[in-house]
N, C-alpha and C positions, 0 to 999 in steps of 0.2 A: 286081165282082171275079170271076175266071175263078180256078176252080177243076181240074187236071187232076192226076190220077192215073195213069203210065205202066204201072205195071206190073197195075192191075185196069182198066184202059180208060175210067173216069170221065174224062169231059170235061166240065165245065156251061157250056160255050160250047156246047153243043147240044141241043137238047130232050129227047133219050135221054137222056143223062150227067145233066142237071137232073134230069130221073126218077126214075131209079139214086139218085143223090144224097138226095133228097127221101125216098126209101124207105127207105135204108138209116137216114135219123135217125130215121124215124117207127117203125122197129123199134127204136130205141137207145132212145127212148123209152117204147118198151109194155116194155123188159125193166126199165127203173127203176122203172116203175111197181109192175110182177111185185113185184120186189125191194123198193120201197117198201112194200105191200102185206103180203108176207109178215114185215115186221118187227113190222107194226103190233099192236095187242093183241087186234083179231079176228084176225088171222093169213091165213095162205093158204085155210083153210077157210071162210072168209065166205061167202053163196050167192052172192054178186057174183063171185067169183074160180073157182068150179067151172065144169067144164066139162062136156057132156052126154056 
């Protein structure tokens, strides 16, 4: 299944656009997690979730 997006230039009929593609979940992702994370009952302050 070919995926194409006009008007932000995502094609995954081509190796860029699969890219693009693949990035943009893998970010949709780490923000559920964020979000997961900070609901939990260590919260956002766990040392796992700081940053340096």
């Amino acid at each position: 299944m070919d995926f194409i997006v006009l008007e932000q230039g995502i094609d995954t009929t081509t190796p860029g656009g699969r890219l693009v593609f693949h990035f943009l979940a893998a970010m949709a992702e780490h923000d559920r997690e964020l979000i997961r994370r900070a609901g939990s009952p260590s919260g956002a302050g766990s040392p796992d979730c700081r940053t340096s």
